[in-house]
ZADO-1210 file (C-alpha; in nm, 4 decimals, padded with zeros to 6 digits):
<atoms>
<atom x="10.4058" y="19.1231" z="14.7712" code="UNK" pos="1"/>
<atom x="10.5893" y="19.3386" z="14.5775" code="UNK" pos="2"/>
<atom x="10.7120" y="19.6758" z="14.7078" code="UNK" pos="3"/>
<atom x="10.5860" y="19.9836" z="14.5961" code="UNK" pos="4"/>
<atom x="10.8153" y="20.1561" z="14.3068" code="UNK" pos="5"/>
<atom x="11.1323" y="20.3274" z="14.4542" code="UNK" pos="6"/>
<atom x="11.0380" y="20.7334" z="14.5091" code="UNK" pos="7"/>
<atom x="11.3610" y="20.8637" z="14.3481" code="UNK" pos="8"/>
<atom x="11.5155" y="20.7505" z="14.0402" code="UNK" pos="9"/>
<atom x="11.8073" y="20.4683" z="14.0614" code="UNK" pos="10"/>
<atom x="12.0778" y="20.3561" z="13.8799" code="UNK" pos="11"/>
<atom x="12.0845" y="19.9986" z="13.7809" code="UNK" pos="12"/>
<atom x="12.4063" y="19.8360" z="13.6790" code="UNK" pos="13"/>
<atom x="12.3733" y="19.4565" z="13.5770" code="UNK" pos="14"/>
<atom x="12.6355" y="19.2331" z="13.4883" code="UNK" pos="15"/>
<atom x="12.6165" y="19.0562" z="13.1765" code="UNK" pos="16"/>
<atom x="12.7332" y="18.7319" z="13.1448" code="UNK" pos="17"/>
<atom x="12.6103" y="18.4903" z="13.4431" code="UNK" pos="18"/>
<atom x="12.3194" y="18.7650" z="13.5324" code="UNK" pos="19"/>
<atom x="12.1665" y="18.9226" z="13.2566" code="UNK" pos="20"/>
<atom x="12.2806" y="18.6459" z="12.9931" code="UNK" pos="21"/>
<atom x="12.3172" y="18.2760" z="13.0451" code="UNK" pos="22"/>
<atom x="12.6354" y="18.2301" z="12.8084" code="UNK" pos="23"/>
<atom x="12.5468" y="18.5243" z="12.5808" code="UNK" pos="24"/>
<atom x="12.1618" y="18.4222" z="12.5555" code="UNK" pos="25"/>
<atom x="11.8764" y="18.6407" z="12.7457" code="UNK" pos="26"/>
<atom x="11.5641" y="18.5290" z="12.8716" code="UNK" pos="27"/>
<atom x="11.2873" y="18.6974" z="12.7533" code="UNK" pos="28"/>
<atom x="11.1704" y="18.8212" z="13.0625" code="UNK" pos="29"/>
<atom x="11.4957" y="19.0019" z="13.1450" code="UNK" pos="30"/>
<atom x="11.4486" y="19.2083" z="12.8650" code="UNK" pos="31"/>
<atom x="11.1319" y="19.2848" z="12.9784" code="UNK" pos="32"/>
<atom x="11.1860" y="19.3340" z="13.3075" code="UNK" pos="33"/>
<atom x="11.4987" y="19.6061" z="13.1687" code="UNK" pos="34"/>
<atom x="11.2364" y="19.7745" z="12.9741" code="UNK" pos="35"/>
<atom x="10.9658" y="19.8086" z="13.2715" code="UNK" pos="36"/>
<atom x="11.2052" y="19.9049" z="13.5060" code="UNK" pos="37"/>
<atom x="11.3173" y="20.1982" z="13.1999" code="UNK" pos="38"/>
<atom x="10.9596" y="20.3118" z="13.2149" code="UNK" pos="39"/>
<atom x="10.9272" y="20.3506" z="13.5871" code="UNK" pos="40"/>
<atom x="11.1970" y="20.5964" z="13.5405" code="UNK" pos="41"/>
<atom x="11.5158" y="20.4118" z="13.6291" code="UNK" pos="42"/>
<atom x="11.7994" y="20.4009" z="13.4506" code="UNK" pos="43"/>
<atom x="11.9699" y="20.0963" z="13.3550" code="UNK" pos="44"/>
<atom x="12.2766" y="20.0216" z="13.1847" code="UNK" pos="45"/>
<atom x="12.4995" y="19.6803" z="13.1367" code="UNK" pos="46"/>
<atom x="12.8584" y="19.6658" z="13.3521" code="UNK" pos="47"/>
<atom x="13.0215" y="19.3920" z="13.1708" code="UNK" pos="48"/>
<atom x="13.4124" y="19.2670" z="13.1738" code="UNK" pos="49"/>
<atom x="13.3386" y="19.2076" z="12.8067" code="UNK" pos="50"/>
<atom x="13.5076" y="19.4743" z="12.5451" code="UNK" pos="51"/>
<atom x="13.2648" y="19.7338" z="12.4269" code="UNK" pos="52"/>
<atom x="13.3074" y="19.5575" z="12.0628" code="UNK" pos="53"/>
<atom x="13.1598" y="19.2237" z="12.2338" code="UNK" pos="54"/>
<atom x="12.8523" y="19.4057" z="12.3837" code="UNK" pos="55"/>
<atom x="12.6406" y="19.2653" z="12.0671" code="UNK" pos="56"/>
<atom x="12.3322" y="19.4388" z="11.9172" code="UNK" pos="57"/>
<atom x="12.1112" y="19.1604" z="12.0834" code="UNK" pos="58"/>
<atom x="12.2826" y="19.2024" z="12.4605" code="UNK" pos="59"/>
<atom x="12.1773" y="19.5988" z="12.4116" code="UNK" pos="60"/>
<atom x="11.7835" y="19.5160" z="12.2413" code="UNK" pos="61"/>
<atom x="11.6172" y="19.5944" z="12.5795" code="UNK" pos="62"/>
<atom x="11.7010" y="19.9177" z="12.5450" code="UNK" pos="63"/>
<atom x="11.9973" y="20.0709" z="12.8144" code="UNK" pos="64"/>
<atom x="12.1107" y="20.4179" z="12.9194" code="UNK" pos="65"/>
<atom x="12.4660" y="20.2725" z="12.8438" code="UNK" pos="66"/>
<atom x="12.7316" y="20.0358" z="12.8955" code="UNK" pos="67"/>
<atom x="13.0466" y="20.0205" z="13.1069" code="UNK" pos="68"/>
<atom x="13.2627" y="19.7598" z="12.9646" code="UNK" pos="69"/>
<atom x="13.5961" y="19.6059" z="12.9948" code="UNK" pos="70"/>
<atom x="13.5322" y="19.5949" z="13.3562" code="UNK" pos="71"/>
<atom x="13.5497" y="19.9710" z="13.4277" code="UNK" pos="72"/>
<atom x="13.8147" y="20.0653" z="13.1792" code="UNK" pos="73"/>
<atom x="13.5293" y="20.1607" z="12.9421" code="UNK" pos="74"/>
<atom x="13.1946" y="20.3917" z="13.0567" code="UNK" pos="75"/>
<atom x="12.9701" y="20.5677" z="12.8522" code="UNK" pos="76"/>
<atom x="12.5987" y="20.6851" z="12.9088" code="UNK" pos="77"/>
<atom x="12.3378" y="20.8557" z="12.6618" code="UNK" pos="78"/>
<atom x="12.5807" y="20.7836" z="12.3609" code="UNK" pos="79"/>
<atom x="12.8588" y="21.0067" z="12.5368" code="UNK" pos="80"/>
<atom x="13.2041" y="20.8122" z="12.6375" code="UNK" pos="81"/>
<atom x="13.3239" y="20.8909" z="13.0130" code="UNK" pos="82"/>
<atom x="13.6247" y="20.6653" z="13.0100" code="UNK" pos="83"/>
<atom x="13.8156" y="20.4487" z="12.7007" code="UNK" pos="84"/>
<atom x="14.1929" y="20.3941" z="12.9569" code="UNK" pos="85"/>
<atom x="14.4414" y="20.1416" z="12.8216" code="UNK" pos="86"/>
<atom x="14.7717" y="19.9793" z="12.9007" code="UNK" pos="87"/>
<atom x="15.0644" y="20.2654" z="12.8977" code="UNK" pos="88"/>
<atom x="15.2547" y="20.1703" z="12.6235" code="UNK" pos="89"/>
<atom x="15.5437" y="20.0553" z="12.7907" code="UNK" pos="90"/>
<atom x="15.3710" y="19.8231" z="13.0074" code="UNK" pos="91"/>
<atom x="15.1861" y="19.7040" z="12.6638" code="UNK" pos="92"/>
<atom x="15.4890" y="19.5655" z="12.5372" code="UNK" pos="93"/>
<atom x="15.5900" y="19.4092" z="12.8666" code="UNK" pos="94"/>
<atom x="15.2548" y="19.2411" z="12.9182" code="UNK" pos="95"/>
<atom x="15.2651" y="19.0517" z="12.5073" code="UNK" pos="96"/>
<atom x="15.5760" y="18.9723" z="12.5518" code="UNK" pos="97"/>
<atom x="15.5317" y="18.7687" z="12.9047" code="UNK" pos="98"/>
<atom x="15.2378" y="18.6272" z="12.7708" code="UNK" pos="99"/>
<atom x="15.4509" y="18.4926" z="12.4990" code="UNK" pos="100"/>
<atom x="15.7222" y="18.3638" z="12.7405" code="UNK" pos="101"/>
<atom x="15.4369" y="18.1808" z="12.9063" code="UNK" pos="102"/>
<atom x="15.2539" y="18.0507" z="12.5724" code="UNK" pos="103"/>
<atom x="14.9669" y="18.2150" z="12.6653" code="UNK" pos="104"/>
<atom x="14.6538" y="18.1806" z="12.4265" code="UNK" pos="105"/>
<atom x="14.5335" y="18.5529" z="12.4315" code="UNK" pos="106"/>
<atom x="14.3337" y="18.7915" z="12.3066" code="UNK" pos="107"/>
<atom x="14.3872" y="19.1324" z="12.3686" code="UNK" pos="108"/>
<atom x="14.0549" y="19.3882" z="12.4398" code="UNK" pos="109"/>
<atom x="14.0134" y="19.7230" z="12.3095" code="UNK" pos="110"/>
<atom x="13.6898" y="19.9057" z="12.1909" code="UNK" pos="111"/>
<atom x="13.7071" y="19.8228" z="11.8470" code="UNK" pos="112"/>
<atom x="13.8193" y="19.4821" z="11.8362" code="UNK" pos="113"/>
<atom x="13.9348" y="19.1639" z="11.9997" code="UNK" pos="114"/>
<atom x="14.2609" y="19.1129" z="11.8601" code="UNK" pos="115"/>
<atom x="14.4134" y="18.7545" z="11.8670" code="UNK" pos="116"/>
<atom x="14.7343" y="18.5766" z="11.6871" code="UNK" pos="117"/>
<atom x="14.6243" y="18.2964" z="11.4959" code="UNK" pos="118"/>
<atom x="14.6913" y="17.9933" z="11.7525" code="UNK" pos="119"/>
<atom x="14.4229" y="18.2334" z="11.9852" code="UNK" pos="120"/>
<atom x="14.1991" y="18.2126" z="11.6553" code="UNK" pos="121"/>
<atom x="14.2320" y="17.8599" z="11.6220" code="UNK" pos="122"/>
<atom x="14.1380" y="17.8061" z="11.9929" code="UNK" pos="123"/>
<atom x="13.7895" y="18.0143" z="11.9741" code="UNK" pos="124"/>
<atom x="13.7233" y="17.7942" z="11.6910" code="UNK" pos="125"/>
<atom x="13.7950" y="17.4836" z="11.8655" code="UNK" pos="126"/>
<atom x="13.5945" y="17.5172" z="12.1577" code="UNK" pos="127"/>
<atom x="13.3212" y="17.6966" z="12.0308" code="UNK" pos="128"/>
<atom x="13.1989" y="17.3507" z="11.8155" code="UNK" pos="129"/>
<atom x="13.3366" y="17.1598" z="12.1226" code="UNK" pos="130"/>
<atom x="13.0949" y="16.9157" z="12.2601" code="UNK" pos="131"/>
<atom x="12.8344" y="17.0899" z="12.4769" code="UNK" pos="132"/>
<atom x="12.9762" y="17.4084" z="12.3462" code="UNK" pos="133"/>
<atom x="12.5765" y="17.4653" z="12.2271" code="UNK" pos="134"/>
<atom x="12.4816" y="17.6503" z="12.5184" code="UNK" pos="135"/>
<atom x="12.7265" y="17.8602" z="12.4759" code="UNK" pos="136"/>
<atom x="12.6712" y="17.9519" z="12.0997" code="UNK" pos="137"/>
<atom x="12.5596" y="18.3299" z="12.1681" code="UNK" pos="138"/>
<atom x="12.8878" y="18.3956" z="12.3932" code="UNK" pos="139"/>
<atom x="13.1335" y="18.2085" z="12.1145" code="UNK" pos="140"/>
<atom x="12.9565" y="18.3917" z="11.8516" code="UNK" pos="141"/>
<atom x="12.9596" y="18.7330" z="12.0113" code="UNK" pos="142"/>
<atom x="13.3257" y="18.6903" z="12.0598" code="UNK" pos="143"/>
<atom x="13.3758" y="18.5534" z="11.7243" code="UNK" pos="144"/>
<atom x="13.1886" y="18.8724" z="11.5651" code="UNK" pos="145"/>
<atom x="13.4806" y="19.1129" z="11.7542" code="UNK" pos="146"/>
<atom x="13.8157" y="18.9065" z="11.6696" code="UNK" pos="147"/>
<atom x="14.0429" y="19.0686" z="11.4303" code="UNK" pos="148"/>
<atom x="14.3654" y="18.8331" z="11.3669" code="UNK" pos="149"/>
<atom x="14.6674" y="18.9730" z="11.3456" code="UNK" pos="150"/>
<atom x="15.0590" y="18.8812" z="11.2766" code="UNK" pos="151"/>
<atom x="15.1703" y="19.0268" z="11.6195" code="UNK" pos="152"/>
<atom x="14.9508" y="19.1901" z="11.9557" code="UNK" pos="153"/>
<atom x="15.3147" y="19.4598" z="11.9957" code="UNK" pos="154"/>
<atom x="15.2056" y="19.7886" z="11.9150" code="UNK" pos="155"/>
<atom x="14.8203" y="19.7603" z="11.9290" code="UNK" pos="156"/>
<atom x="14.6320" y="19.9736" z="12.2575" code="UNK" pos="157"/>
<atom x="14.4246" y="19.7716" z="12.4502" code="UNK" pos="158"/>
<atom x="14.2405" y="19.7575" z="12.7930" code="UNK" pos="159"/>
<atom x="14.2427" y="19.4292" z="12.9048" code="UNK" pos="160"/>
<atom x="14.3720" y="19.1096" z="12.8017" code="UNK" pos="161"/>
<atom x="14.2160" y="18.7485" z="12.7780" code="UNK" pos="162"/>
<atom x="14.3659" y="18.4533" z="12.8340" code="UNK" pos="163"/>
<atom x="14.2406" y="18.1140" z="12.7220" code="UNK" pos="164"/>
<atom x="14.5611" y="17.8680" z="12.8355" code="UNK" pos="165"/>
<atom x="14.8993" y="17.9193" z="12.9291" code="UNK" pos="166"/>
<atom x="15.1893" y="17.7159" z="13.0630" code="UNK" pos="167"/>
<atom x="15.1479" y="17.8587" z="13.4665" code="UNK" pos="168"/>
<atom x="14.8648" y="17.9861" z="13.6571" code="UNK" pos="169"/>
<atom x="14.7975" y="18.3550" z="13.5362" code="UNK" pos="170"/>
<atom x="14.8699" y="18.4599" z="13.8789" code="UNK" pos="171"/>
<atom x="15.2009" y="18.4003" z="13.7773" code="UNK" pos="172"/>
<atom x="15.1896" y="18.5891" z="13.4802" code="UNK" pos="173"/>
<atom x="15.0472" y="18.9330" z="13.5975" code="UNK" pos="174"/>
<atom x="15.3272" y="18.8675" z="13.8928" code="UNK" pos="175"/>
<atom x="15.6280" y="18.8519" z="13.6217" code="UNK" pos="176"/>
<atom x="15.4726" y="19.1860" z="13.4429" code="UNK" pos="177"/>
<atom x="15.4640" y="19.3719" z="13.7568" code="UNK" pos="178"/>
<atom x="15.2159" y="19.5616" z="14.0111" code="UNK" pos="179"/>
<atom x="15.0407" y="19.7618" z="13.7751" code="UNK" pos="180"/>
<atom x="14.9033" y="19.4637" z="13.6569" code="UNK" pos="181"/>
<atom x="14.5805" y="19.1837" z="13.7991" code="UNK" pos="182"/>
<atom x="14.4725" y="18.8571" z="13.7781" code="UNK" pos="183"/>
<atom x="14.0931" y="18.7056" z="13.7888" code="UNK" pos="184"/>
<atom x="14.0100" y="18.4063" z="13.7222" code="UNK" pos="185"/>
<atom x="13.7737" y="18.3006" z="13.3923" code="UNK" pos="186"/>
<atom x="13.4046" y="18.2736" z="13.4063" code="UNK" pos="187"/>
<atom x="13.4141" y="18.0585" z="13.1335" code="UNK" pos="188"/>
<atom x="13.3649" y="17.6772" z="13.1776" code="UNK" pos="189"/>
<atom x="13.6069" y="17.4191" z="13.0586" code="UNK" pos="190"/>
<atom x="13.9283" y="17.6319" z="13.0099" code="UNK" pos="191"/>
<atom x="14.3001" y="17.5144" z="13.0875" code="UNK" pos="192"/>
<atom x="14.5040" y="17.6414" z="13.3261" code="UNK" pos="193"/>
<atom x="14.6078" y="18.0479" z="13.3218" code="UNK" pos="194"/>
<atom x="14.2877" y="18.1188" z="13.1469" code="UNK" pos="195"/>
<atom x="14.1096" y="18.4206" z="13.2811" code="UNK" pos="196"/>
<atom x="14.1710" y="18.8187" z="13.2363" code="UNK" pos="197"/>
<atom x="14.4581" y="19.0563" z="13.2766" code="UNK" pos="198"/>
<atom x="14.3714" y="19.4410" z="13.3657" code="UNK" pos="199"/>
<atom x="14.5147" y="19.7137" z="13.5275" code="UNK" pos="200"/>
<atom x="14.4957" y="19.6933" z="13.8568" code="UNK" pos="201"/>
<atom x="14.3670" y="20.0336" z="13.9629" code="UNK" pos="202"/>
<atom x="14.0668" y="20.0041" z="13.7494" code="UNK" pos="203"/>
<atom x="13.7628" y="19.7853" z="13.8111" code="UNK" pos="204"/>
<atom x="13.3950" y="19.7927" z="13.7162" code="UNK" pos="205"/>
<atom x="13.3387" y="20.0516" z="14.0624" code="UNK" pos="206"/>
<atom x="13.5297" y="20.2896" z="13.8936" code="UNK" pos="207"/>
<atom x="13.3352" y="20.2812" z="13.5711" code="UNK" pos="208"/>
<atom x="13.0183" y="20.3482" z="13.7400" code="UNK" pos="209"/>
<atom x="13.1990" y="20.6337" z="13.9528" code="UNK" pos="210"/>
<atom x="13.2544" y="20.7783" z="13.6128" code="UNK" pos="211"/>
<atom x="12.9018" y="20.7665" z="13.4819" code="UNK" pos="212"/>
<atom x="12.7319" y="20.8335" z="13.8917" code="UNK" pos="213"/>
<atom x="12.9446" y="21.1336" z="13.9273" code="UNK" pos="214"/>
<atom x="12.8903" y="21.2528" z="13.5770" code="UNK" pos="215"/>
<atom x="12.5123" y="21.2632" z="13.6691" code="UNK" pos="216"/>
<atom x="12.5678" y="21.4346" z="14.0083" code="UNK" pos="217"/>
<atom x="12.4336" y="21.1267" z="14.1625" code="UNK" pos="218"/>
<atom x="12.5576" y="20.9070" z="14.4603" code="UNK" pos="219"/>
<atom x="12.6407" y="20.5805" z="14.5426" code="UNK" pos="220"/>
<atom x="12.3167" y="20.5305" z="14.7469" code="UNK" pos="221"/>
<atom x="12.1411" y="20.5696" z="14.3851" code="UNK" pos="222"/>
<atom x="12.2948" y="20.2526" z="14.2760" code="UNK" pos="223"/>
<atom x="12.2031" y="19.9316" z="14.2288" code="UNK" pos="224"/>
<atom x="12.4627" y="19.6646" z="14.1308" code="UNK" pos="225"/>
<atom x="12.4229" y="19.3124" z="14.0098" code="UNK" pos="226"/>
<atom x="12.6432" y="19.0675" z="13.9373" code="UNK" pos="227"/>
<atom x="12.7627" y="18.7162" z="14.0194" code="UNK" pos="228"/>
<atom x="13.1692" y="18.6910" z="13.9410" code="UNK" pos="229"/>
<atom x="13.4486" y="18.7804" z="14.1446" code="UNK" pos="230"/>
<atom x="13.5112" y="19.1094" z="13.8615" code="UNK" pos="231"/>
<atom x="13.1702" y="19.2363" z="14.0463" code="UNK" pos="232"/>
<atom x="13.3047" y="19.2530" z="14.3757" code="UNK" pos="233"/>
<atom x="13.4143" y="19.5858" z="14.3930" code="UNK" pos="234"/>
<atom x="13.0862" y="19.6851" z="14.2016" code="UNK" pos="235"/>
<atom x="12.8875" y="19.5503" z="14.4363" code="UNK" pos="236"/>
<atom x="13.0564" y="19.7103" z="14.7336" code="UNK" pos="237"/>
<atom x="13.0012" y="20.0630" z="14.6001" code="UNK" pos="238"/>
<atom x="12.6518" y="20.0055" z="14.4989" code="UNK" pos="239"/>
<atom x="12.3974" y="20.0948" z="14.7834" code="UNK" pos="240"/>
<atom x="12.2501" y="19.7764" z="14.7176" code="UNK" pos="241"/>
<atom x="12.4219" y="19.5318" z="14.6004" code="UNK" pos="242"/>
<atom x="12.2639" y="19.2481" z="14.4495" code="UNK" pos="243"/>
<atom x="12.4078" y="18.8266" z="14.3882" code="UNK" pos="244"/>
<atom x="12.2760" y="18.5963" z="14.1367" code="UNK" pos="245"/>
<atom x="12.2461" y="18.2245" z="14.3695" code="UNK" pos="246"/>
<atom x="12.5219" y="17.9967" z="14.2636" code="UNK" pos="247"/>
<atom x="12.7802" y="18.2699" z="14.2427" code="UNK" pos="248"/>
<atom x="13.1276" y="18.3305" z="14.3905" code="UNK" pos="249"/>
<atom x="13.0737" y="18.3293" z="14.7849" code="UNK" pos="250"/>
<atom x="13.2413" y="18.6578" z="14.7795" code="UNK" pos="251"/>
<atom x="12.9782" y="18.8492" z="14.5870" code="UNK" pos="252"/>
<atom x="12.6830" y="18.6421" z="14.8290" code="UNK" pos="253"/>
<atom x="12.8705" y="18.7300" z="15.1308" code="UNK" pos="254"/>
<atom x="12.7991" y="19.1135" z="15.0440" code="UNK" pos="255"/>
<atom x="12.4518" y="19.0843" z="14.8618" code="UNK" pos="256"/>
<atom x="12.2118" y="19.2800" z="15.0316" code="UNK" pos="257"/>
<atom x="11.9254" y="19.0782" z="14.7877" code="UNK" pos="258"/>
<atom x="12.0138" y="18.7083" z="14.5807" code="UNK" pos="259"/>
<atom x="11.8471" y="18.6363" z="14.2902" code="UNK" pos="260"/>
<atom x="11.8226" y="18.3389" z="14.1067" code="UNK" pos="261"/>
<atom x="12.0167" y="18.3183" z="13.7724" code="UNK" pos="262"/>
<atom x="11.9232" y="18.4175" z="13.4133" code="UNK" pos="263"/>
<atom x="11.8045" y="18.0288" z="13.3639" code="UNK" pos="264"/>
<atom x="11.5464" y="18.1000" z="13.5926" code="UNK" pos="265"/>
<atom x="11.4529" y="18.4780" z="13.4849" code="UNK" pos="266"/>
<atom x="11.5832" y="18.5986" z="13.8384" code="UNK" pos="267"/>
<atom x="11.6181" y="18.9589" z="13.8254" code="UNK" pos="268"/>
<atom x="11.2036" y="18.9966" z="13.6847" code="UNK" pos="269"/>
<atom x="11.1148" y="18.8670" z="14.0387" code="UNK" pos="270"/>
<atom x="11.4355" y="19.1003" z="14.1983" code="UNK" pos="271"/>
<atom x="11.2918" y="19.3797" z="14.0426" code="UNK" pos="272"/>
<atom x="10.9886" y="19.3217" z="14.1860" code="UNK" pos="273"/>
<atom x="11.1411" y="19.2640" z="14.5297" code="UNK" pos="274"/>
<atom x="11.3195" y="19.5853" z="14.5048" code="UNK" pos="275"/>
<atom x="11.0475" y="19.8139" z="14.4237" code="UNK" pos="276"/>
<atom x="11.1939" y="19.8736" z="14.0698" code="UNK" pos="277"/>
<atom x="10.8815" y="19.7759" z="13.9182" code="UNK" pos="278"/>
</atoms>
């Protein structure tokens, strides 16, 4: 049986891509569920390591208090922006140009755009009409809808950068820029080798939410997390209940206080449930 709706107000952070979205694309019920769990009196908002300029129109249709994006480098809530950080300059122009000593195929995050040289261009048009790449239509296109190309990534400000293929592991990489810098590995199927994300390594999705929980005068015990990828780890070990989609990185399920099924199966309308939130 379901439990009985939770007697104070929580904050419910959910992960996009692998929780709320299968490859960009949400199950009805989830948005549903988003919008019964808004009229209980929760608040919910999306913590994504997408850019803010990749959260599409449709991703946000359910109706959320706000988004915390480019996984915790970005936070907003109720239309007001808590946190935009970037790359110091200076470690800007050190990151392009050891991606470039690495051939890296990159695109390079800020709120306005996805910014990408041409051969990164080229690439998101190649594998988004790849074979099988059908499932993933909504993802490709939302990152399609972002990219700006430009002649050279040196000079632009930028949170976090995307890899798609390099020469070396991007372990490697974020080694040769320095300490300030991390590595995670992609989400995204079917990659080469050094694809994944470069961010700062002080910031993570945990400190977006900080951001937006102590704006409100709230507490972590008011906070739900969801998420499946190892960029949720830190979110879910702030969140007084932290919550893994089945199938996802044994890190995240060896913390989950609750496992849900994925977004192919409508999981978090039944963890709602579960929880009380509805």
């Amino acid at each position: 049986m379901p439990s009985s709706p939770l007697p104070s107000p929580r904050m419910v952070f959910l992960d996009i891509d692998g929780t709320y979205a299968s490859h960009g694309s949400v199950p009805d019920a989830h948005v549903e569920a988003v919008r019964q769990v808004r009229e209980n009196g929760h608040r919910v908002l999306l913590c994504t390591g997408r850019a803010r300029c990749a959260v599409s129109s449709r991703l946000l249709d359910a109706g959320f208090d706000g988004v915390v994006a480019s996984a915790g480098a970005y936070a907003e809530i109720d239309g007001l922006v808590l946190r935009d950080e970037v790359f110091p300059a200076a470690l800007a122009r050190r990151t392009i140009d050891a991606l470039a000593t690495y051939n890296a195929v990159s695109l390079v995050e800020s709120t306005a755009a996805l910014y990408a040289l041409s051969d990164a261009h080229e690439a998101i048009e190649e594998r988004s009409h790849r074979h099988g790449a059908a499932a993933q239509a909504a993802l490709w296109e939302d990152l399609r809808a972002a990219r700006i190309v430009v002649d050279t990534l040196h000079g632009l400000s930028f949170a976090k950068v995307v890899t798609l293929s390099a020469d070396t592991d991007l372990s490697v990489i974020a080694a040769a820029i320095g300490p300030e810098v991390a590595a995670v590995e992609t989400s995204l199927r079917d990659l080469g080798r050094g694809a994944g994300e470069l961010y700062l390594t002080h910031v993570s999705k945990a400190v977006g939410i900080a951001a937006v929980v102590e704006h409100l005068g709230l507490t972590p015990a008011d906070v739900i997390g969801v998420g499946d990828g190892p960029n949720d780890i830190e979110m879910l070990e702030y969140a007084g209940t932290a919550v893994g989609i089945a199938g996802g990185h044994p890190d995240v399920l060896a913390i989950a206080d609750v496992v849900a099924e994925g977004p192919e199966s409508a999981g978090l309308a039944a963890a709602f449930a579960d929880l009380g939130l509805v």
